[in-house]
Each structure stands twice: as C-alpha cells, then as structure tokens.
N, C-alpha and C positions, 0 to 999 in steps of 0.2 A: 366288545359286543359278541354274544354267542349268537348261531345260526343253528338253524336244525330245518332237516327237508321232509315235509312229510310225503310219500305215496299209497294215495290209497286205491286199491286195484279192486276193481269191478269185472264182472263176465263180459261186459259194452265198451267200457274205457277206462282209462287210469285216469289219475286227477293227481296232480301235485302242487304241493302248498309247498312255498318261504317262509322261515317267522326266522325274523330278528329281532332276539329280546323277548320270545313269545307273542310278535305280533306279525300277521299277518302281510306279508309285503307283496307276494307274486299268488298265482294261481291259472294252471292251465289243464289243459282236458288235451289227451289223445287220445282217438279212438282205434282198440285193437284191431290193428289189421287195413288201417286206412294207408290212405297212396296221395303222393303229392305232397310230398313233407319236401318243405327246404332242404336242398343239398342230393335231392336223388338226380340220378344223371339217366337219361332217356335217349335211345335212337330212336328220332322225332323225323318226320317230313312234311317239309314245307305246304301248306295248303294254298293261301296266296300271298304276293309282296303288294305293299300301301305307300305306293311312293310318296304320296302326301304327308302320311304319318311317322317315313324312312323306316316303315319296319315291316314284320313279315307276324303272321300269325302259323303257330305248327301245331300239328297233331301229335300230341305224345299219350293220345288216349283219355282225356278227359273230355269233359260231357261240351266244352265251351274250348274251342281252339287254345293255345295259349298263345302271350304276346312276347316278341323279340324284337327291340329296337335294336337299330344299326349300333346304338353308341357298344352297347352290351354283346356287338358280335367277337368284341377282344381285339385286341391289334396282330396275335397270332393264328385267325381264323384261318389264313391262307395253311400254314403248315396242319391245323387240322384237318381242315379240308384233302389235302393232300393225305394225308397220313389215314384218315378214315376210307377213301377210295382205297388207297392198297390193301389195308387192311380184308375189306368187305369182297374183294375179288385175288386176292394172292395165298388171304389164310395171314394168319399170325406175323408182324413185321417187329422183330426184335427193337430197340428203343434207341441200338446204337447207329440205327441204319437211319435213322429219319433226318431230312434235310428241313433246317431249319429254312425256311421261306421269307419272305420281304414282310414288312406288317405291313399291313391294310392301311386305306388313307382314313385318316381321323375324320373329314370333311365330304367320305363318300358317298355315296348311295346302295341303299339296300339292293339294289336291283342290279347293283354291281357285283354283288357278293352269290346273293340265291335267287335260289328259279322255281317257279312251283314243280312240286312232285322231287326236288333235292331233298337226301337223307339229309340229316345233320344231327351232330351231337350236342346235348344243351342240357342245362342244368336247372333244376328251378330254386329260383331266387326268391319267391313273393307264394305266398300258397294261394287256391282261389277263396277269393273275398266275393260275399254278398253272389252278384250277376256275372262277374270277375272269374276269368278261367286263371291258371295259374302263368307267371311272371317268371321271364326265362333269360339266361346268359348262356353266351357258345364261349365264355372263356371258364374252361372248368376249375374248380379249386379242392382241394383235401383237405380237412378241418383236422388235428390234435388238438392235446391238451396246452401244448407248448408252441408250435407252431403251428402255418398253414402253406401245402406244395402247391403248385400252379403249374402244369405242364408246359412245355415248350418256351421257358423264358427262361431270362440270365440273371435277374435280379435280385440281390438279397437286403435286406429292409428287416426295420424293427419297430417295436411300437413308439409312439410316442410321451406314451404313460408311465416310460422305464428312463427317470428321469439323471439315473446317477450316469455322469460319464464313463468313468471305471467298469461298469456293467454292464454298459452297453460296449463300448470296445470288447471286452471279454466274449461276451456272448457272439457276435462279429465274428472275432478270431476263428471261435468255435465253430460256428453255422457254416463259414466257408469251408473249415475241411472237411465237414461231413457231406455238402450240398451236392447232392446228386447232379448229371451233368445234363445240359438244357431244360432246368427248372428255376423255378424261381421260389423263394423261401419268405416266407413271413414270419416273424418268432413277436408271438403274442406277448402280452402283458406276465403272463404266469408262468414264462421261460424265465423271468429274472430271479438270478438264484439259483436253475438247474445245471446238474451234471451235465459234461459231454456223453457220458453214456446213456444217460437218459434221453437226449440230444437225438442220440443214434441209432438209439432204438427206433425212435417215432418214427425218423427219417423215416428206416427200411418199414415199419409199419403203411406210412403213408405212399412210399412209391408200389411196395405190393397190391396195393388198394387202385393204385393206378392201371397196373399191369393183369388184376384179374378184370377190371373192366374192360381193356384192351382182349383180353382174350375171349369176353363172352362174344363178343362184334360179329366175329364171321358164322358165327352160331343162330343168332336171332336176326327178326325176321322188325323191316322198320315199324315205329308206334310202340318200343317193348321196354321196361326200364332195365338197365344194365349194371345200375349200382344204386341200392337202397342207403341212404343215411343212416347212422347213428339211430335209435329212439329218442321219440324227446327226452325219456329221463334221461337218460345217457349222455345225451348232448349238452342237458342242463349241466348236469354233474361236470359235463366237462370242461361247462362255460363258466361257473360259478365256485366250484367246489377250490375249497380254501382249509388258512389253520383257522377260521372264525366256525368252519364248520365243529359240531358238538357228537351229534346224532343225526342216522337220517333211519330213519321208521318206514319198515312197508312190512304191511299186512297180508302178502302171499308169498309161499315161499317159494316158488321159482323165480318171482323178478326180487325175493332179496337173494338168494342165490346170484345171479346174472346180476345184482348192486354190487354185493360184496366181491365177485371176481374181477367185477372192472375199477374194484376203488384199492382190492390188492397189487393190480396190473398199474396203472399209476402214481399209489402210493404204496410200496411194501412194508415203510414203518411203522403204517396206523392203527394205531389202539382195535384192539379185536372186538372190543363193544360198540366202534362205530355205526357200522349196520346193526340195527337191531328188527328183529319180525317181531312183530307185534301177533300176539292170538289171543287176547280178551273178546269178548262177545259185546262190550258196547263199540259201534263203530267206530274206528281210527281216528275220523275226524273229527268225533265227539268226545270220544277221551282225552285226547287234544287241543279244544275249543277253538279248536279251525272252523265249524259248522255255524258257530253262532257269531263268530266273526266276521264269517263271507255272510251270512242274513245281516249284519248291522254295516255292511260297507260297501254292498252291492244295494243299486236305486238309484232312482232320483235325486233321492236328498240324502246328503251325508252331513250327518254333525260332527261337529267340533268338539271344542270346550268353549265353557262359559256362554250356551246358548247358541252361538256363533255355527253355523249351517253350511253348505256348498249345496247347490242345485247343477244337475250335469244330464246335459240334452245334446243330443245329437242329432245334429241335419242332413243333409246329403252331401257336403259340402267339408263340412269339418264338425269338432266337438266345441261346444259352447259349456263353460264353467262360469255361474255367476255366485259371486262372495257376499255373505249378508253378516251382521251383525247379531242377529238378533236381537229381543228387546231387551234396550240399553236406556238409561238417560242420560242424556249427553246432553248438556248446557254450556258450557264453555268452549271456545276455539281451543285452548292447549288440549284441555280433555280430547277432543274430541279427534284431533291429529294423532293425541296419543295410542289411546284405545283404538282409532282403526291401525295406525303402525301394529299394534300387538295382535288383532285379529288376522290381519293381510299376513304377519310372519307364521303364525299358527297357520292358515289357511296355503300358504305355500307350501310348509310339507307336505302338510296331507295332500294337496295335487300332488305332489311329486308321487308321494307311495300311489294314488289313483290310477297314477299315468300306468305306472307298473304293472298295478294290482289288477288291471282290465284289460294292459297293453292296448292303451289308445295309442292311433297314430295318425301322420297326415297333421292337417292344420289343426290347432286349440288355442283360441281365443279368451281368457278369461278377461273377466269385469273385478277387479280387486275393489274394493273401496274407496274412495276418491283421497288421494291425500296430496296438500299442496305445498308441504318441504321434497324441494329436491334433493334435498340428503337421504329424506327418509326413503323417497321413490329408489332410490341409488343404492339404498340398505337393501330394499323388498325385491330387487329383480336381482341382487349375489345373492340372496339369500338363498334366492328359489334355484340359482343355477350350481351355489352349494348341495341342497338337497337332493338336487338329479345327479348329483356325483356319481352315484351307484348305478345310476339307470345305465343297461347295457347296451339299448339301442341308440342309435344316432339319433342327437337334439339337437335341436338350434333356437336359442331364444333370444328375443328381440327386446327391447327395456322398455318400461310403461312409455306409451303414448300420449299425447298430449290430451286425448281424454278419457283416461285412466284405464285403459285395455294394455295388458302383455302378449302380444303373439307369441307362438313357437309350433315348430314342426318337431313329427316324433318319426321314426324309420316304423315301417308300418308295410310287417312279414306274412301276417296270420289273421283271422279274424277276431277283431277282440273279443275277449271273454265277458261272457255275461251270464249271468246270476238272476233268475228273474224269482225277486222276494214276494211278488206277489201269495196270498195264499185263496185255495179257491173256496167258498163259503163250506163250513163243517154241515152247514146244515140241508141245503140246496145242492150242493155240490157245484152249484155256479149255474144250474140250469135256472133257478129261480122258482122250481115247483117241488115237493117234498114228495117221494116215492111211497119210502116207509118211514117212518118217525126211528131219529137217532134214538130214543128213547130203547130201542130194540137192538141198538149196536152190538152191546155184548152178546146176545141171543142170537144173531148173527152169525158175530166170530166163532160161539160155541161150535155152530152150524158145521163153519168151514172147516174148524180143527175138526171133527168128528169124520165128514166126506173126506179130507185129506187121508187119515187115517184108514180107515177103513175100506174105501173105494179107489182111490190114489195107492194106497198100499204104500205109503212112505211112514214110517216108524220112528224117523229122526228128522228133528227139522226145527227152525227157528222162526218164532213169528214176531217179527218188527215191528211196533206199533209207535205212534207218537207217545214222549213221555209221561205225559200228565193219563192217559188210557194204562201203560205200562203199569205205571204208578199204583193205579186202582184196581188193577187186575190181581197188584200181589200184596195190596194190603191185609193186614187180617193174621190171625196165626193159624188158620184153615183159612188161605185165599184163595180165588174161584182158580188160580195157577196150576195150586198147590191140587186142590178137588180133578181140574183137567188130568193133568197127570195122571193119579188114581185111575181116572174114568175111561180115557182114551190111550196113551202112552206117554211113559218117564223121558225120553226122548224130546218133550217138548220143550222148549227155553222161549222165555218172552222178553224181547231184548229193546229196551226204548231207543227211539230212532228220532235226533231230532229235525232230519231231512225231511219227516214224514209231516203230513198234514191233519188234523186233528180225528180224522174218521178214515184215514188210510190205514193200509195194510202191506205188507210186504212177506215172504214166505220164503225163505233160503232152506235149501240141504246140507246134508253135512259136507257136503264139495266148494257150499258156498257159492251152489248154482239159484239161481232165481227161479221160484216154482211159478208158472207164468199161470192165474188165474182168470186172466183176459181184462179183468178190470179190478186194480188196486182199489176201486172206491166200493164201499156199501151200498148197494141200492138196484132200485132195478129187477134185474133178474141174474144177478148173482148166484145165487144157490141154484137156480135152472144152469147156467153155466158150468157149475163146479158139477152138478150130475150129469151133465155130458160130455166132460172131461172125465168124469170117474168112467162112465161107460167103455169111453174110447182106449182106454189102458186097461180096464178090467180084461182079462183071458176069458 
C-alpha cells in the first residue's frame, strides 16, 4: 500500500489530506495561528474546585474555563507542585536539585490537591469542542517520533504493538541507558527497529524541551502558555509517517521548507523527491482529486457499492450510523443472509475510514442489517475491528447486540471535521429572490477584472472560478480569456476551482493572498463595492 500526504496551505488554515491507494482516508483543518492545540503546556490558575464533579476548572486564557479532573492531576502532582513554587519565587531550579515527593492518593479529593487562585501547570489533552472549553492534565508529557518523556517518574514501558520479544528486550536495554534521571520513557510503536543514536538524540531533544519550558516559569506572568506543540502537520508526520509513505505535496514553500527539514531530521536517508512543492495553478487539491472526494464522502448519505448507502446523524449524545441495502430483491432466506453479510462487510469499512475521515468520537452506534447466523454476526464485528487496525485513536467495540446494533467508543481530541456539501442555489444565491439575472454573470466578471485592474492597480492576479464557467471563459481560439488579456492585462490567469460554487469568484495575487472583494458572490451591489474599494486604495 502506497501513502502520500497532501497539504494544502491557505492565507486562513492549512488543510491536510491521507490517501491510501489514492484514496482519501484522513482530513483535518488548522487554523494559522490558532492556540489550544493538544500538548501546549500553560501556567494556568485555578478559578474554582467542584467537589461534586472531584475536579477544578482553570483559567489558561480561553473564552470557557477549562476542566481538570482529580484523576488527571498525575500521581507526581505533589513534586510539581513543589517544584513549580521554587521555581516561580527562587528563579531557575536546576533538575538535579528537585526532590522527588510521595504521589498523591488515587482515591483523593480535589480539594485536597488545589485552592482557588493556585498557579498550576497543565497541559491540554482534549481541544475545546462545540460549548467545551478545552480538557486539561497536571501530569505533563513530551511527544517524539520514537518515544514519549514524562517528568518526575521512574518508569520505562513500551508499546504493546511491538510484538517480537527480541525487540522489545533490545529496545529496553537501550531506553535504560539513555533514560534521563527522574523520568519516565514511553518508546512508541515506531521505535521498533531504531538506533541507539537515534534513541539519544530524541532523548536530549525531549529533555531540552522540558527545561526551556522550565525556564520560561519565572518569567511569565499566570494564564500564559509556556510550551507550544509541534503543528498539526508536524505532529501528523510524526504520528503517521512510515516506509508506506510515497510523497507528501504542499503547495507553499515555506511550510515544504519546514516539511523537508523535519523529515531530513528524522529520516536522513529519504529519497530527496520525497517532499515535493507543488506550483501548478489548478489547486492542489484538485490536481489531486482530494476535492471531489471530500464532496462525495462528506453528508448525510454516503454510498457504497452496488447501491448499498450509509446515512450518518448526529445527536447530542453520540453518532448514529444506519446501514441500508439499497434496492435489492431478495426472495430467499439464504439470499438474503447472504447479501446482507456482503453489504454489512462492505459497510464496515467504509465506517471505519468515516470514523477517521471525520474523526468522530465518543459513543457510535450503528444499525448493520439484521443478520441471524452467529457466525456470520462473529465475521462482521473482526471484521470491523480489523478495519480500525489503522485508526490511531483509542477504540473500543462491542459485538452486535441482540438486536442487530454494534456500539463503540472513539478517543475524541478535536472537533470533528466537517465538510458541509451543501451548495447554495447558482441562481438566487440562497436568498430565494434574483437581484440580477445570471444571464449577466460574465458582464459582471468583465466588470470586476477591469475595476481590479485599473482602480485596484493590481496587474497580476488569478481569477478562480468554478469549472464548468472556467471552461467557457476559454473556449474558442479567440476566447473572452484570451480578448481580457488584450483588453485589460496578460497577467490574468483563470484558474477552475472546484471548491467554488457555480457563480462564485475568488481573486488571488501573485503572493497567493486572497483579494478580499467583500462578497465572493454576484449580485447585489457588487460592482458599488469593488468602487469603493477602488476609491479607498486609489492615492
């Protein structure tokens, strides 16, 4: 199986695609410049403790407290604790000086631990969801490629994915002579097989990371963050990245820059076309047929094959999946056992790639097709928990129920991704009344390219259109493209876009900044806009 990642970077967010096989498996959005990402570590203080709930809500600067249960205050809260006070009133406490403290009782109370208006150190675990501030732990951790440090503990652990004994002994050996001292070591799944120098490298990578956090402390002031995480690309790459990988594509060259030096720093022997920048003029994702992938698999309803459908609602509660057939005719009991067994395994994977491709999480319940061999029930629920083989976050599934429901829970970090395929009327624009007759659209656009030009004083620039408008823009061996040009400036390129909606517009510079027209749609009072925009930049 080949892998290939794509990133496609935007002036607002990046967007990154998985295809395995050239298909479409993951997809996530970060926004440039955003805060509250998994793993940033924050000097937070205490707002108040919920002895009811055993936990404390803190202020680490988001708009909604965030929450900290007792379970998640660590059993070495006591030595942070300590170690944070010196810290924050002595100045900088070297790492050999700190006294390791008693752990905290498993069975305690929050109210034992913190006080309102107490700093505290804490990490976010959970980003905010929906109403959801974000989800916080006082036991901090260091994430590599190969393993993971955990301050103040003695413990060294391996995955349980790294199934050869031989290998795991080895790596053991290893881990202990390098383990720095009152920490504790995780060696992930993708340690199997590495060097001790690679090993030791990370170490010292991962303890420095500890110690400039440690040194920002007496510097800032509480509520401030101390240690930013990884980016998500970065994180992906560090979570996912393999020999299955082919290629990974981005289209701006400072973050493949920043790809290619974090995949030389990990990996020094890979192929130098690995990273590749992409600079064609139809979008990344469209060269790619990432674009019309995420429109055929994001919705309501997802097809199959052979008719066969998924409908996917969500409640307040959890995600509901319900599995249909489509039309079929089924007359016979063996038929008909049969053909749902084949539908139900078909409809398994594709939940599985769903679960990913959205990042649902929490409870999901699907409804599979009634089938009443226990064999076959017994095939469709390994089936399904073969197919989440891949999936990275924590699952737990439950075997069909006695009336034909699968539960499972999913580890649920971020708000799922969502795709909304709706499009809004080409003609109404969704308001339901017609301004100016589409009939006019190109006369329009002429409009705009001319006010750009001329009043904007932008000379170079690309205009975006949906494809099918594209299309008809540069048919012809004199097409109205080819005439603009002539007319207005050789600078123009008209680039199909099939993000866009069929009377949308979009207007890029040569930086690849987005020329902000106030409204991408036709209609209206557009062209009054685009002249008071010319005005307001005009000298």
């Amino acid at each position: 199986m080949s892998c290939e990642l794509v990133v496609d970077v935007r002036s607002k967010e990046i967007t990154i695609a998985v295809l395995e096989d050239k298909r479409l498996v993951e997809l996530q959005s970060e926004t440039r410049g955003g805060s509250f990402a998994v793993g940033d570590i924050f000097l937070g203080k205490v707002k108040k403790t919920m002895q009811g709930l055993n936990a404390a809500f803190v202020d680490v600067g988001y708009r909604k407290d965030a929450f900290l249960h007792y379970q998640d205050v660590g059993s070495h809260f006591n030595t942070y604790k300590e170690h944070l006070q010196r810290i924050r009133t002595e100045g900088r406490v070297s790492l050999g000086e700190v006294k390791i403290l008693p752990e905290t009782d498993k069975l305690g109370s929050i109210t034992d631990v913190l006080k309102p208006g107490q700093e505290i150190l804490v990490q976010v675990t959970k980003e905010p969801i929906s109403t959801k501030g974000p989800r916080l732990t006082a036991e901090l951790s260091f994430a590599g490629r190969y393993m993971v440090l955990i301050p103040f503990g003695q413990k060294l652990s391996i995955s349980a994915k790294i199934r050869s004994k031989a290998e795991r002994v080895r790596l053991l050996q290893l881990a202990q002579s390098i383990k720095p001292k009152d920490c504790t070591l995780i060696l992930r799944t993708s340690s199997e097989g590495a060097r001790v120098s690679e090993l030791d490298t990370e170490v010292k990578e991962l303890v420095k990371r500890w110690e400039e956090t440690l040194a920002k402390l007496p510097k800032v002031k509480p509520v401030s963050v101390v240690h930013e995480e990884t980016g998500r690309l970065l994180a992906l790459i560090r979570d996912i990245f393999n020999s299955d990988f082919k290629h990974i594509h981005v289209n701006d060259h400072d973050v493949f820059c920043e790809v290619r030096d974090y995949i030389r720093s990990i990996l020094p022997d890979s192929k130098p076309d690995l990273v590749r920048e992409y600079k064609g003029d139809i979008p990344l994702f469209d060269h790619l047929g990432v674009t019309k992938q995420t429109r055929s698999a994001f919705g309501k309803i997802v097809n199959i094959k052979h008719g066969a459908y998924l409908i996917i609602e969500q409640t307040e509660a959890m995600h509901v999946i319900d599995v249909n057939s489509g039309p079929r005719n089924m007359q016979v009991d063996d038929e008909v056992d049969t053909i749902a067994l084949s539908v139900n395994l078909s409809a398994a994977e594709e939940i599985a790639r769903q679960l990913r491709l959205r990042d649902l999480g929490g409870i999901i319940v699907i409804d599979f097709i009634d089938i009443k061999d226990a064999h076959s029930r017994q095939r469709l629920y390994e089936h399904l928990k073969q197919a989440m083989v891949k999936d990275r976050a924590k699952h737990n599934i439950l075997p069909l129920s006695k009336f034909g429901l699968m539960q499972l829970t999913r580890q649920r970090v971020r708000q799922a991704t969502n795709v909304d395929t709706e499009e809004t009327c080409p003609t109404c624009l969704g308001k339901g009344k017609v301004q100016r007759p589409s009939l006019f659209f190109i006369e329009d656009l002429e409009q705009i390219v001319e006010r750009v030009v001329k009043q904007c004083r932008i000379k170079r620039f690309s205009l975006h259109l949906h494809p099918y408008v594209a299309a008809y823009l540069s048919k012809g061996l004199i097409s109205k493209t080819l005439k603009w040009r002539f007319r207005y400036t050789f600078g123009l390129r008209v680039i199909p876009d099939q993000q866009l909606g069929l009377l949308e517009y979009c207007i890029y510079d040569v930086d690849r900044n987005e020329v902000n027209l106030v409204d991408r749609h036709l209609g209206e009072s557009t062209v009054e806009m685009i002249d008071e925009i010319a005005e307001e930049t005009t000298p």
